[in-house]
C-alpha positions in Angstrom: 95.5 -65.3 -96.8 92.0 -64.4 -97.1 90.2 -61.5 -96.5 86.5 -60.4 -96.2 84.6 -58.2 -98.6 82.3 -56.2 -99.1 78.8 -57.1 -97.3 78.5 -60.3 -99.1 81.1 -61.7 -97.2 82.7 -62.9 -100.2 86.3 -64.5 -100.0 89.2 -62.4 -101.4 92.4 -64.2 -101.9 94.9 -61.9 -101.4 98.8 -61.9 -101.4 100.4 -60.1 -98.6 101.5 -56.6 -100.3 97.5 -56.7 -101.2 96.8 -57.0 -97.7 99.0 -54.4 -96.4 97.6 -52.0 -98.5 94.2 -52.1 -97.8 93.2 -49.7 -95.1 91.9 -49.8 -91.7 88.5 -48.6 -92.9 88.0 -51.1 -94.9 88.9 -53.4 -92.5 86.6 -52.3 -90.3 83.8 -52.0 -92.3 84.0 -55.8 -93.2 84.4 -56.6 -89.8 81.2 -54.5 -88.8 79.2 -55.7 -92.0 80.1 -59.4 -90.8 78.8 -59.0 -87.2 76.0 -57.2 -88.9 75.1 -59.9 -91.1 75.2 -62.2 -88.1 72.9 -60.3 -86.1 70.5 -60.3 -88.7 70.9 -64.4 -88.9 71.8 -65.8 -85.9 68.2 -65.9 -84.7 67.3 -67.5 -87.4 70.4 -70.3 -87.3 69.2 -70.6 -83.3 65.9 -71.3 -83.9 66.9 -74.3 -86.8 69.7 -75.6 -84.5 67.1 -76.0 -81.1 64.3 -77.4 -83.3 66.8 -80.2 -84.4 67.9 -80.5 -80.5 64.2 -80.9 -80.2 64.0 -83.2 -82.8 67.4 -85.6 -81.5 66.5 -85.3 -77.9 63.9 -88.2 -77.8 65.5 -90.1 -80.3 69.0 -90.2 -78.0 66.4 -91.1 -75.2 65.3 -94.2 -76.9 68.4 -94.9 -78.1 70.0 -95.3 -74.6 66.6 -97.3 -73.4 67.2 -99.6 -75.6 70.8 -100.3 -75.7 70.2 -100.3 -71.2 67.7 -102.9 -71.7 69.9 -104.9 -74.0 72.3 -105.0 -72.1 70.6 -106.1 -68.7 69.1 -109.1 -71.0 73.2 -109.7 -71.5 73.5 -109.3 -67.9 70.7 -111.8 -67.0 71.5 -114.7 -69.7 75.3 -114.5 -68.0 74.1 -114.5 -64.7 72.3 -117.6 -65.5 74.8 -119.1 -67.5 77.4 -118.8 -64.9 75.5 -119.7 -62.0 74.7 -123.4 -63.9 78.6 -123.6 -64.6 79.3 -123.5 -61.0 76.8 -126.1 -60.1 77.8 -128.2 -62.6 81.4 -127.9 -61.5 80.6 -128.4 -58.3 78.7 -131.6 -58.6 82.4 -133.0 -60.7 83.8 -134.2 -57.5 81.3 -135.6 -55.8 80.2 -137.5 -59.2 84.2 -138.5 -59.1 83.5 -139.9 -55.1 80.4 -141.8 -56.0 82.7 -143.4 -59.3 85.2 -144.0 -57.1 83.1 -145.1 -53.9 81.4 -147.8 -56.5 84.6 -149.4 -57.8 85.9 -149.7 -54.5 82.5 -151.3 -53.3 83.1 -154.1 -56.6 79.4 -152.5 -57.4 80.8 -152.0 -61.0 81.8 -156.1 -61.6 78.6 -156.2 -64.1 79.5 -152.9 -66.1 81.4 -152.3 -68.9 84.9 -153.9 -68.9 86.3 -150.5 -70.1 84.8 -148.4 -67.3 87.8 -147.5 -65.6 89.4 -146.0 -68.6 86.3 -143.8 -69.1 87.3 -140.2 -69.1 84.2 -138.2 -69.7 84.5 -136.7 -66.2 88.1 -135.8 -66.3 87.6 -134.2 -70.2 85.0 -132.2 -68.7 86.9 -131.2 -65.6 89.7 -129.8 -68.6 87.4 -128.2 -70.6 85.8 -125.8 -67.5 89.6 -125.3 -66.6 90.1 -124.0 -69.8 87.0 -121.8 -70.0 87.8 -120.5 -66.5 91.7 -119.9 -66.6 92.4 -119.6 -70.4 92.1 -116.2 -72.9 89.8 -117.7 -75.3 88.4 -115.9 -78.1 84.3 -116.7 -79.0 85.8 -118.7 -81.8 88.1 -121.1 -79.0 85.4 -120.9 -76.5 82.0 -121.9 -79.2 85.0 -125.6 -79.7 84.9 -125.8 -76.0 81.2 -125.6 -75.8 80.3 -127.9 -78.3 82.7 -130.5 -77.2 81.6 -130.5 -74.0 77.8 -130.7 -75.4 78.8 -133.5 -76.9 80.4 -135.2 -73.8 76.7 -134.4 -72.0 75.4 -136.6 -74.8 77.3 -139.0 -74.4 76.6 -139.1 -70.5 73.1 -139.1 -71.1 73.1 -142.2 -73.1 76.0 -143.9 -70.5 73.1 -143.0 -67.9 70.1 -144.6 -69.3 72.1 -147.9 -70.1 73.6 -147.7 -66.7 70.6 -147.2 -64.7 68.7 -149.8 -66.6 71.0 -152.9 -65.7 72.3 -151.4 -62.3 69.3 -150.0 -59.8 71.8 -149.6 -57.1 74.0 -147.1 -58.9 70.7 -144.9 -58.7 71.9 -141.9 -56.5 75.0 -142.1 -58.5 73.7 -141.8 -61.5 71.4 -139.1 -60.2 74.6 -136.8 -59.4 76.0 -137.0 -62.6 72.5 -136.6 -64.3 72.2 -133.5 -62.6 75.5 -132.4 -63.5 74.9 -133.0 -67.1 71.6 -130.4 -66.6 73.2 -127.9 -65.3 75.6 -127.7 -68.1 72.7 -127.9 -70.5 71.2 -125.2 -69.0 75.1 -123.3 -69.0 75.5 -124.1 -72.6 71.7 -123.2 -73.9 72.3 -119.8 -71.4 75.6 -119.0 -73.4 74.0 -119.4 -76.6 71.4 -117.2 -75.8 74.1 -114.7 -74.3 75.7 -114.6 -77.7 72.4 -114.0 -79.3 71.5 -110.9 -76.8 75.1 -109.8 -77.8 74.8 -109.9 -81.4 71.6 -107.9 -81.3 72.8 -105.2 -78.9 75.9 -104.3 -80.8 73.6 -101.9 -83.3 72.0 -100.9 -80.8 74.9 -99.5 -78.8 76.2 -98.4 -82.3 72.7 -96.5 -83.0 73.3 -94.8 -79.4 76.8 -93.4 -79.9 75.9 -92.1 -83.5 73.1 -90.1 -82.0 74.6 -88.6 -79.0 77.8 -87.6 -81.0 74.8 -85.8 -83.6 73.5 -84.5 -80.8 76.5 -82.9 -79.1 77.8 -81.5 -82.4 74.0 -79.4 -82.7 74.6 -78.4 -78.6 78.0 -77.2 -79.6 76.5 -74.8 -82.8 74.3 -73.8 -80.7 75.9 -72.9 -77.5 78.3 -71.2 -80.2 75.6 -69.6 -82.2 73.7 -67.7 -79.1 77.4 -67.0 -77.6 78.1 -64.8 -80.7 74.6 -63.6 -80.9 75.2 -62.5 -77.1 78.5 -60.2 -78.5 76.7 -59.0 -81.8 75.8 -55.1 -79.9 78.9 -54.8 -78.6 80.7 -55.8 -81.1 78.4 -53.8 -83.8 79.3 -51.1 -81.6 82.7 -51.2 -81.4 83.3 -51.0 -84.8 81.1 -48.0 -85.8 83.1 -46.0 -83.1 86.3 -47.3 -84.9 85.2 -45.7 -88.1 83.6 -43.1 -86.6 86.6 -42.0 -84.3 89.4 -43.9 -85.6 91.7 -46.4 -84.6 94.4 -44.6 -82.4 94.0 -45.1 -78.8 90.0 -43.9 -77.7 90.2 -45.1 -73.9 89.0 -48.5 -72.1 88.9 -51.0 -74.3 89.9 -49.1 -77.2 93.6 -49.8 -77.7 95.9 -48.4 -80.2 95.2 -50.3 -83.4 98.1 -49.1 -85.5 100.9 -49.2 -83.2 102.3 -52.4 -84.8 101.9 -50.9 -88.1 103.4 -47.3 -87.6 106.3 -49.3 -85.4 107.0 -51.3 -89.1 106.7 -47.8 -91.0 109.1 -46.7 -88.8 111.9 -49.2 -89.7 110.8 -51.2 -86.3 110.3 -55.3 -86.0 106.9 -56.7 -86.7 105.7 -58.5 -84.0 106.0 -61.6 -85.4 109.8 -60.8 -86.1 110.3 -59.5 -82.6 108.8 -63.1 -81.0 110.9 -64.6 -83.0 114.0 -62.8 -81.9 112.7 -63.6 -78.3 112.5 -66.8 -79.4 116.0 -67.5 -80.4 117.4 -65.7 -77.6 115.6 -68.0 -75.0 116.6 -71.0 -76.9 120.3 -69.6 -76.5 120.3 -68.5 -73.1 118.9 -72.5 -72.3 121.5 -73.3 -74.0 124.7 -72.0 -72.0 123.0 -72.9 -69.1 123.2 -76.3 -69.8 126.5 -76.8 -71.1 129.2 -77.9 -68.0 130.8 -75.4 -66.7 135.1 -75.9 -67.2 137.4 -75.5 -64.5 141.3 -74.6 -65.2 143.2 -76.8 -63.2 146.8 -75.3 -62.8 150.0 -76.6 -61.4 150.3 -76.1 -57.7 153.1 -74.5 -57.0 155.1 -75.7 -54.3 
């Protein structure tokens, strides 16, 4: 246990016989030289805490700004990015009809041999299944991306060969030319997504730093001019104490030693008598919950 001192407000380590036998008066006089001493440098602490307020309140400002205008690039560069992926997708099918519509027509007799095994549509029909449907992590999702970059590529070159040779595949290859652009424009707008992530991260971690600082100051100070607030009274209340004692002195002056003369007396302390209270509750719960028995005797006839 510890105990005040003197109006230094030293720290007394004390064992509990100590305690007990040091007296109400000087009790009270540490109490009142504490509140004094507060008085005297709470205006002070007040003043340091609402200059630092001062000092953080722009700084959180900014700090929000920036992470809100971070995020709205995020915002944007997804917008983008899934607006492409849905026009992309949406062209698959009618790439796949125009394929289909061709092959029918014998329009592809002079192509490639192996163009009916050619699955670049259907692998890119899988891979925007899996970014749409599937729980990927950025890790799962940057394979996806690439692969299907790769598959663009590929149609790119399939395209200019294609077109070359074949004029009347031209609206044809058109679709599917489109549809590789749009998921250009998905995969460059993903990339840059990432980017916009990556750099607002700090920024949101720069933000939560300051307004946690921020809050911590509000909190000393709130606490700090709530204590400053009591100082009179409290200054007060304790001269009267030593000037007039401790018994019972009317409104708001109860009787300080009744716990100790009830001890002196052979009484419980209150801690002894909650404890009592205590048990007793705990017992009474008890029977209450235990079945009550019924005696069951013979019937007699």
């Amino acid at each position: 246990m510890t105990f005040m001192v003197d109006s230094n407000f030293g720290r007394l380590h004390m064992e509990s016989d100590g305690l007990l036998a040091v007296s109400p008066e000087q009790l009270a006089q540490a109490l009142l030289d504490r509140r004094t001493l507060l008085k005297d440098q709470l205006p002070k602490v007040i003043r340091t805490l609402e200059a630092e307020e001062q000092n953080l309140a722009p700084k959180v400002s900014r700090a929000v700004d920036n992470h809100k205008q971070a995020n709205e690039i995020v915002a944007k560069l997804k917008g983008e990015r899934d607006a492409a992926q849905v026009e992309a997708r949406d062209l698959i099918p009618k790439v796949k009809e125009h394929r289909d519509v061709l092959v029918d027509s014998g329009g592809m007799v002079n192509l490639d041999p192996d163009w009916k095994k050619e699955k670049l549509l259907e692998e890119l029909d899988e891979i925007e299944e899996n970014i749409q449907t599937s729980a990927l992590d950025h890790k799962a999702e940057k394979k996806m991306i690439e692969r299907r970059k790769k598959l663009i590529d590929q149609n790119e070159r399939w395209l200019k060969d294609r077109r070359d040779s074949n004029p009347e595949m031209a609206e044809y290859i058109d679709s599917r030319r489109e549809m590789s652009h749009q998921f250009s424009i998905a995969n460059k707008g993903h990339r840059n997504m990432i980017k916009a992530v990556e750099k607002a991260q700090p920024l949101h971690d720069k933000k939560v730093a300051l307004q946690a600082e921020i809050r911590e100051v509000r909190r000393q100070l709130d606490r700090a001019k709530e204590l400053l607030a009591q100082s009179d009274h409290a200054i007060e209340h304790w001269q009267r104490r030593l000037n007039d004692g401790f018994a019972e002195l009317g409104m708001g002056f109860p009787d300080l030693l009744r716990d100790m003369n009830r001890i002196r007396e052979g009484g419980d302390s209150s801690f002894a008598r909650k404890n009592k209270a205590t048990k007793r509750n705990q017992s009474n719960k008890r029977m209450k919950s235990q079945p009550k028995s019924t005696d069951l005797g013979s019937e007699e006839e």
